[in-house]
C-alpha positions as CSV (number, residue, x, y, z in Angstrom):
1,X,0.0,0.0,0.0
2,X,1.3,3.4,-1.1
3,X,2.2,5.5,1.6
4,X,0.5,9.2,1.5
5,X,2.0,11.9,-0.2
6,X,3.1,14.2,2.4
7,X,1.7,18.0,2.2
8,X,4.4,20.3,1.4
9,X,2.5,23.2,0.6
10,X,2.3,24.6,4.3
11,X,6.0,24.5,4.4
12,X,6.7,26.5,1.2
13,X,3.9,28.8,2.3
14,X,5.5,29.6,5.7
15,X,9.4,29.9,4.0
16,X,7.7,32.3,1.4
17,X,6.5,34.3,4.8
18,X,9.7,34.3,6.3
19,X,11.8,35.0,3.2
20,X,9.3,38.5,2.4
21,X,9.5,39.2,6.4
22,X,13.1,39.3,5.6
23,X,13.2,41.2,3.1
24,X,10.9,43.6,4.2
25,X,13.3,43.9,7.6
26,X,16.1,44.2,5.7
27,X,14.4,47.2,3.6
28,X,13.2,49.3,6.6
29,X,14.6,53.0,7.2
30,X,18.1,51.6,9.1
31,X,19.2,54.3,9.9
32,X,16.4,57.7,11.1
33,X,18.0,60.9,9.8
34,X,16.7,63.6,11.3
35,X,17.3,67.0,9.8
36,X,17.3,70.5,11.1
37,X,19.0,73.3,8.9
38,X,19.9,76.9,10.6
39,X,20.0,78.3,7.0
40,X,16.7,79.1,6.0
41,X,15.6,78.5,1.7
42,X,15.3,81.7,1.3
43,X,18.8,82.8,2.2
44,X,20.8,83.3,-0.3
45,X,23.5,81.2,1.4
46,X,21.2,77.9,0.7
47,X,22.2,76.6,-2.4
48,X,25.9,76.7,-0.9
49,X,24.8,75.2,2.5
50,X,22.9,72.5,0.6
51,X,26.4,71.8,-2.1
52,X,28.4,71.2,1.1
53,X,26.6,68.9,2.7
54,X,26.1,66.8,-0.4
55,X,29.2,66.5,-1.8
56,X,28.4,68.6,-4.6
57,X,29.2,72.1,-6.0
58,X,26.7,75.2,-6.4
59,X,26.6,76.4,-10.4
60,X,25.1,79.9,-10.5
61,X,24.3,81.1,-14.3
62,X,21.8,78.6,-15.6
63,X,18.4,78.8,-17.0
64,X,15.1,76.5,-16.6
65,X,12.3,76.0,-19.1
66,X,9.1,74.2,-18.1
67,X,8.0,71.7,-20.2
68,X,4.0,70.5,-19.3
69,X,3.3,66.7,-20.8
70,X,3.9,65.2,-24.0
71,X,2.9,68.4,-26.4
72,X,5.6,70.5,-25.1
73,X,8.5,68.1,-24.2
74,X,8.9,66.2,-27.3
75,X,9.1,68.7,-29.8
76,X,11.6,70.7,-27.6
77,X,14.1,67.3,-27.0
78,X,13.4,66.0,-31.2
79,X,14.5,69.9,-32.3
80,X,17.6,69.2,-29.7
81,X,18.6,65.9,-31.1
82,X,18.6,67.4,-35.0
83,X,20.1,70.3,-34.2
84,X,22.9,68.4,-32.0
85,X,26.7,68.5,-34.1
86,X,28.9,66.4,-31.7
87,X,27.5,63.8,-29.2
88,X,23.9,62.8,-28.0
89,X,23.5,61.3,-24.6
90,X,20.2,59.7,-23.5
91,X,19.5,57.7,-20.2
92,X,15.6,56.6,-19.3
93,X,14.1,54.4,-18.0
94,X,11.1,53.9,-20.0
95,X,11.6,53.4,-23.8
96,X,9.1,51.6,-26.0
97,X,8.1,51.2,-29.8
98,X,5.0,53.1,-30.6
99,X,4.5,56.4,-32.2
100,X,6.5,58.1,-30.1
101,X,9.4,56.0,-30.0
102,X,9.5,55.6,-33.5
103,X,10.5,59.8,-33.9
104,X,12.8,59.2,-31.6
105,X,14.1,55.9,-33.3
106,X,14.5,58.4,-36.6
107,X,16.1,61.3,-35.5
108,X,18.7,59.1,-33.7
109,X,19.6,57.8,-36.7
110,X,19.5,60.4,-38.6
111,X,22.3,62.5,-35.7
112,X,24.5,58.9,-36.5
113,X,24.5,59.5,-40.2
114,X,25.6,62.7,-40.0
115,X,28.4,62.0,-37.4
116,X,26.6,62.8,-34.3
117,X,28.5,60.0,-31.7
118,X,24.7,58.8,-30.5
119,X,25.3,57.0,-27.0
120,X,22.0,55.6,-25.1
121,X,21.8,54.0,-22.1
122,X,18.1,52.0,-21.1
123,X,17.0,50.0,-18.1
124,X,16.4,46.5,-19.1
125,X,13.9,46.3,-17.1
126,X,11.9,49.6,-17.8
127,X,12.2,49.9,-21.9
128,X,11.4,47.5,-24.1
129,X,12.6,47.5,-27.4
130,X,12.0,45.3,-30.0
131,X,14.8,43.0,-32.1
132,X,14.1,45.1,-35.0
133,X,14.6,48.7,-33.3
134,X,17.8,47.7,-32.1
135,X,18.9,46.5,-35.4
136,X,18.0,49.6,-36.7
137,X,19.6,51.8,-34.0
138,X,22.7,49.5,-34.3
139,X,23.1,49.9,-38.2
140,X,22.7,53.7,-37.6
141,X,25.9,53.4,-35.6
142,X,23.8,54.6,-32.2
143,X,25.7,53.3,-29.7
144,X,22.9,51.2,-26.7
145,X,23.6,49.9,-23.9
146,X,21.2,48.1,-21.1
147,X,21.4,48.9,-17.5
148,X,21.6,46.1,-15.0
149,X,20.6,43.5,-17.3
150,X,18.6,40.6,-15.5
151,X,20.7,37.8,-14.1
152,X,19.5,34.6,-12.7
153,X,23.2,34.4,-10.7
154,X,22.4,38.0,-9.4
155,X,18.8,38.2,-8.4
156,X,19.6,40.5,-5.6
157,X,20.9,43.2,-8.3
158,X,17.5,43.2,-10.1
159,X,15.6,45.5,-7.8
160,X,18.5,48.3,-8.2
161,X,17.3,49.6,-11.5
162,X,17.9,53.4,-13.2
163,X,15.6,55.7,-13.1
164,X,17.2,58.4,-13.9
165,X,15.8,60.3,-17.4
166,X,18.4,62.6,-19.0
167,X,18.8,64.1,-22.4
168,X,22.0,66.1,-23.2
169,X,23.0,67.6,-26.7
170,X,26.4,68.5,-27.8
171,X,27.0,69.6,-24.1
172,X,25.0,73.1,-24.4
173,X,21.5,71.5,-23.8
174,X,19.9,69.1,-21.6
175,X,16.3,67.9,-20.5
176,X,15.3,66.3,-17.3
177,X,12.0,65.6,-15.5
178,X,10.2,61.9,-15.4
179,X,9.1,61.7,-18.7
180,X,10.4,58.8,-20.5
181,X,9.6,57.6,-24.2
182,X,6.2,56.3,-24.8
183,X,3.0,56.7,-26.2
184,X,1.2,57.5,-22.8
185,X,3.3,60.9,-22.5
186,X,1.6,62.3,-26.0
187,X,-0.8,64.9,-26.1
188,X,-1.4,67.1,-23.2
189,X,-2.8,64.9,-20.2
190,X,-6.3,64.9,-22.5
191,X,-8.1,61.8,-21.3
192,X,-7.1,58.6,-19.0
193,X,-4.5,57.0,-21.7
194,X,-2.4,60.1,-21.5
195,X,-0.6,61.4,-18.6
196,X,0.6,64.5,-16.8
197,X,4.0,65.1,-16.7
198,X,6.6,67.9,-16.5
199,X,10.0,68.1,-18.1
200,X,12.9,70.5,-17.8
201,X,14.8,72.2,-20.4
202,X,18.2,73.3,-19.1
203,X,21.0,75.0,-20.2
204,X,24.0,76.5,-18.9
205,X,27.4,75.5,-16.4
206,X,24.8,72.8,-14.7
207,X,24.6,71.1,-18.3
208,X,28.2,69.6,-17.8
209,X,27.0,67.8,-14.6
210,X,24.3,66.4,-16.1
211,X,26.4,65.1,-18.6
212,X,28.2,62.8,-16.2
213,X,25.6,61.5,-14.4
214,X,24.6,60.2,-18.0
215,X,28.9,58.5,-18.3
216,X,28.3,57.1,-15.0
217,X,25.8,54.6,-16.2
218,X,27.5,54.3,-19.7
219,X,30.5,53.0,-18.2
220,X,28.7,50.5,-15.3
221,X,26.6,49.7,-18.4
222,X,29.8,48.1,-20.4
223,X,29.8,51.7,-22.5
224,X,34.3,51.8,-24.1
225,X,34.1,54.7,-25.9
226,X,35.6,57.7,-24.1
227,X,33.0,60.2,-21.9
228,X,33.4,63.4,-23.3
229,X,32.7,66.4,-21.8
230,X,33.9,70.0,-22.3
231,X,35.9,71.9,-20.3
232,X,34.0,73.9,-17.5
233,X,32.6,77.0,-18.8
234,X,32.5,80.0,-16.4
235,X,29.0,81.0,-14.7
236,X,26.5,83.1,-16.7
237,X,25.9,87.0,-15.7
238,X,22.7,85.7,-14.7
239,X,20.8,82.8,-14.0
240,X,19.7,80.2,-11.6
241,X,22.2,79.2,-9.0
242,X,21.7,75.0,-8.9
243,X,23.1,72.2,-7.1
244,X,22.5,68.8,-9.4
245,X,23.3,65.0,-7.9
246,X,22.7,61.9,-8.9
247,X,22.5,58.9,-6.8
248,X,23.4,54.9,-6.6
249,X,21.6,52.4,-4.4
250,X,22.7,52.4,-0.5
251,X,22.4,50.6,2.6
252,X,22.1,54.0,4.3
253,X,20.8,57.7,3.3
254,X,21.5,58.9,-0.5
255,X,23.2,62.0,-0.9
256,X,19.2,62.4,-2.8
257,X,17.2,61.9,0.3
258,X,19.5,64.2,2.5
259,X,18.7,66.6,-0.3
260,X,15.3,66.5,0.2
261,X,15.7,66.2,3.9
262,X,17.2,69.6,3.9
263,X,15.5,71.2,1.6
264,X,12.2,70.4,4.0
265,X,14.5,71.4,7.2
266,X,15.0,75.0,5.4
267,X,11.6,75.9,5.1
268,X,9.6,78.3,7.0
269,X,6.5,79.1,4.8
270,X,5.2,76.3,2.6
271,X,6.4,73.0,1.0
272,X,4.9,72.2,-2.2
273,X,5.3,67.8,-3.0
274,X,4.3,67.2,-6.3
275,X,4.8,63.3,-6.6
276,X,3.7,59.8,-7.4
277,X,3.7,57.0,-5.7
278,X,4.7,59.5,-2.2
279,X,5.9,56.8,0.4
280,X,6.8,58.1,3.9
281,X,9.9,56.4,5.8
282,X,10.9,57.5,9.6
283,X,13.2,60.2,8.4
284,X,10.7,61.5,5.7
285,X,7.9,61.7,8.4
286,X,9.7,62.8,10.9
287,X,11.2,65.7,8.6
288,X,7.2,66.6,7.3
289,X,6.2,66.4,10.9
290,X,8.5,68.8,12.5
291,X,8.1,70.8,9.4
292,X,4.2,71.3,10.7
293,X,5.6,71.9,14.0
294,X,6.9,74.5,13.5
295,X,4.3,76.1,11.4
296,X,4.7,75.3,8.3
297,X,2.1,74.7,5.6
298,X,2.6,71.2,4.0
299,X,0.8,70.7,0.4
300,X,1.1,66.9,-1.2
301,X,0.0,66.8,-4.7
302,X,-0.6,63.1,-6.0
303,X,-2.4,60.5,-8.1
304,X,-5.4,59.3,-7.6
305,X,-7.1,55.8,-8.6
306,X,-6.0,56.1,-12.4
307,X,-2.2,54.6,-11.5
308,X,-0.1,52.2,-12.9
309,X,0.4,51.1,-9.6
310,X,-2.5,50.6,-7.4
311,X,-0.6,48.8,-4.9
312,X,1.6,51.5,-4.4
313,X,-1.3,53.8,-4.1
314,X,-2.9,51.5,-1.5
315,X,0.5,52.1,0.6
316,X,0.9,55.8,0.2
317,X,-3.2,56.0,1.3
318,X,-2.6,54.3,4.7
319,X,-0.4,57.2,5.5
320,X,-3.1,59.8,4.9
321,X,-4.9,59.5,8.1
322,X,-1.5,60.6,10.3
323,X,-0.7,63.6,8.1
324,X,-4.2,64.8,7.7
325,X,-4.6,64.9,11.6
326,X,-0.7,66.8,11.2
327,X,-2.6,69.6,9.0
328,X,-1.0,68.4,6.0
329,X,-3.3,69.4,3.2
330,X,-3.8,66.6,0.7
331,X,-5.4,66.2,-2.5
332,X,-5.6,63.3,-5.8
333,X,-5.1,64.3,-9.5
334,X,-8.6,63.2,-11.0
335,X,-8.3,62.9,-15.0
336,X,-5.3,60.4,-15.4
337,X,-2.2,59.5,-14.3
338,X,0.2,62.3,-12.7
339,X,3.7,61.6,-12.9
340,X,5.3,65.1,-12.4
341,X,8.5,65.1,-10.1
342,X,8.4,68.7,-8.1
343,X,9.3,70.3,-4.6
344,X,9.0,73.6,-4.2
345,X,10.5,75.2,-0.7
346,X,9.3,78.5,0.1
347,X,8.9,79.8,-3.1
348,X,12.4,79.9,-4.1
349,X,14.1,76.5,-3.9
350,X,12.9,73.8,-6.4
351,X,14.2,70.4,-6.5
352,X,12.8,68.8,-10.0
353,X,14.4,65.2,-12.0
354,X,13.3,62.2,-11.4
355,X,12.7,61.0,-8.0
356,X,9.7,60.2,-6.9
357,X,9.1,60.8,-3.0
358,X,9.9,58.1,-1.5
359,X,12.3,55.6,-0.5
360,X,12.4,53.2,-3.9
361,X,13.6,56.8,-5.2
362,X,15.6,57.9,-1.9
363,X,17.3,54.2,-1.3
364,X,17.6,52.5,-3.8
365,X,17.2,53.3,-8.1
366,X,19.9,55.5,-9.4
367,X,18.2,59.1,-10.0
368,X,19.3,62.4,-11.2
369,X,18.0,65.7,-9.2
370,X,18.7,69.2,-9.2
371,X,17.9,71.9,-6.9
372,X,17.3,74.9,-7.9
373,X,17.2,78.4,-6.3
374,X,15.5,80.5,-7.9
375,X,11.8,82.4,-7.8
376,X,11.5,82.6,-11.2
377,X,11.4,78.4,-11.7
378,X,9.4,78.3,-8.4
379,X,7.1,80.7,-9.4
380,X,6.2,78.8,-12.7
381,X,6.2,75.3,-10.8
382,X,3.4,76.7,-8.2
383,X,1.2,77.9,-11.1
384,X,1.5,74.3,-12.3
385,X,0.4,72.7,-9.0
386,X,-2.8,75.6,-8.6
387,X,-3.6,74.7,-12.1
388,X,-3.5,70.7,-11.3
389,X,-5.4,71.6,-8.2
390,X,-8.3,72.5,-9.7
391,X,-8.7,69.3,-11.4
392,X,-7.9,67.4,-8.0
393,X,-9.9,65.9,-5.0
394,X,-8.8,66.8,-1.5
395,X,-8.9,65.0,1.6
396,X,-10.1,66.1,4.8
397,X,-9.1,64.3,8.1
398,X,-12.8,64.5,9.3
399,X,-14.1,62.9,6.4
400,X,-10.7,60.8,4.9
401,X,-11.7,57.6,7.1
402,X,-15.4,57.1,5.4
403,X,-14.5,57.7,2.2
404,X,-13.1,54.0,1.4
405,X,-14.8,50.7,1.6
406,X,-13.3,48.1,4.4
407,X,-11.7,46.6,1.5
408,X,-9.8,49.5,0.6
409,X,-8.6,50.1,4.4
410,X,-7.4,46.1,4.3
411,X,-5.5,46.3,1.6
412,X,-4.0,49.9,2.5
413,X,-3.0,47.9,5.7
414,X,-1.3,45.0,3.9
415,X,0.5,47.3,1.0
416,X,1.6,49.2,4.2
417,X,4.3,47.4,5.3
418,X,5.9,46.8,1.2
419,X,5.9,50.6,1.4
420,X,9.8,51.2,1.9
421,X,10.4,48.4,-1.2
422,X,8.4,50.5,-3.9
């Protein structure tokens, strides 16, 4: 007689548990920053104070163009790439065939027939190319290369990704922000399908900076061809003083997060967070809360249901409750998906690229910021978040626990505890 076959299920059930509790230790805040800075935003000693501390320099003489959604970016960054003379260099982590892609597909190969050096670097797990695109880039003589291509001998390396989105021409121009290259960035944010997005146009000493965060990745990528970049020019007669970093993962607090960690501790007035998928950690809560303490007013801007990823969304909702009661004024983005990347500090310093707040962004993807101090850039990003405003639904902390079902508040409590992962 056979024996019975033993039930193993239980077991691989209770070591999935334990592996994702571990995991979900391991990616906890280990370390609580918190943040108080004597030198207030709108001192012009800020941008100086906030160099030191991150290992960085100050540029003054540069200048900021805003750039709302998919109408407005794309014809600026095409009319960059087929003016460009030199070089190209293009880092994102969303690229995809479709209409979009294929302009950018042709005017890339286009600057490599006329003897443009073309170098692109794409996350292999964000962009998704097909055989035939490559081909074509690679006949053009564009020069591609995959970040952190997936590795069954290095699965711990596949959540460290690059998000960072950067577009420099010939060393004179560059374009950062968190729009990538896909359809769903066309148009101007006109129905669900299309999203809302902001993108920077920059130009000036700050350029050259942006230019080696791009290297950076083109080297770790398996990228042999020299970096070039042009001597450093001398600062503008005018112009926005900036301080731009880019990060790597880290077991402890990215130059990144102290950036917005200070940024927050230099504010008096206001904070305006413009953000998806907005996560809190113990440092970034404590940093909003004493923020609030000491009077000032804290706006979050963010998406609502229409998201690529609701899970995300159910995390960042179970910390509404807490900040509502803080005085933190909340509101949702109603018509689709809003993917702009802005924090506004007083209404002077502006720290725009593409993080996302929170701690997949602070800890862990490689991302490319810059902070900028300077009313006029500040001025034009608080227009933007009025303007989205109006077409936003905000919370209340009277009314903010009956407006889900219990199904929503359960799975707000599960998502919860992955919130420090996303």
């Amino acid at each position: 007689m056979a024996e019975p076959r033993r039930r193993h299920w239980p077991y691989r059930v209770a070591i999935g548990f334990a592996v994702i509790g571990v995991l979900l230790l391991i990616a906890q805040d280990q370390d609580t920053i918190r943040v108080e800075s004597p030198v207030e935003a709108a001192d012009p000693r800020f941008a100086d104070y906030l160099a030191a501390l991150t290992g960085t320099a100050a540029i003054d003489g540069n200048t900021y163009q805003v750039l709302r959604n998919g109408d407005e970016t794309y014809p600026a960054m095409l009319q960059a790439i087929d003016r460009a003379r030199s070089r190209i260099s293009i880092e994102t982590y969303v690229a995809n065939d479709g209409a979009v892609g294929e302009q950018f597909v042709t005017a890339l190969a286009a600057a490599a027939g006329r003897g443009v050096t073309v170098r692109v670097v794409l996350d292999a797990m964000g962009a998704s190319l097909s055989n035939a695109t490559q081909d074509r880039l690679k006949r053009a003589g564009v020069q591609v290369k995959w970040f952190n291509p997936l590795q069954f001998w290095a699965l711990e390396e596949t959540n460290y990704r690059t998000h960072r989105k950067v577009l420099v021409a010939d060393g004179e121009v560059a374009f950062v922000g968190g729009m990538g290259i896909d359809d769903q960035w066309q148009g101007h944010a006109q129905d669900q399908e299309h999203w809302r997005d902001t993108q920077f146009r920059v130009t000036g000493p700050v350029v050259r900076m942006l230019e080696a965060s791009f290297y950076e990745n083109w080297l770790e990528s398996g990228g042999r061809s020299a970096p070039a970049l042009d001597p450093e020019p001398p600062p503008g007669p005018s112009g926005a003083r900036s301080v731009a970093l880019w990060s790597n993962p880290t077991g402890g607090a990215s130059n990144i997060k102290l950036m917005y960690l200070l940024a927050i501790a230099a504010a008096r007035h206001a904070i305006h967070i413009q953000s998806p998928y907005f996560t809190l950690d113990e440092s970034t809560l404590w940093a909003l809360t004493e923020a609030r303490r000491r009077g000032v007013r804290v706006r979050l801007l963010t998406e609502g249901t229409i998201t690529d990823a609701m899970a995300v969304k159910h995390a960042s909702r179970s910390e509404y409750q807490d900040l509502l009661e803080l005085g933190v004024e909340i509101a949702e983005f109603q018509p689709t998906m809003m993917h702009t990347k802005a924090l506004v500090v007083d209404g002077i310093v502006s720290v725009i690229g593409s993080a996302n707040f929170g701690n997949r962004s602070f800890e862990l993807n490689d991302e490319l910021v810059v902070a900028v101090h300077d009313r006029g850039l500040a001025a034009a990003l608080l227009r933007d978040f009025e303007s989205d405003l109006q077409r936003s639904t905000t919370m209340t902390a009277a009314t903010w626990k009956d407006q889900r079902s219990f199904v929503s508040k359960i799975q707000e409590e599960f998502w919860f505890y992955f919130s420090e992962i996303f």
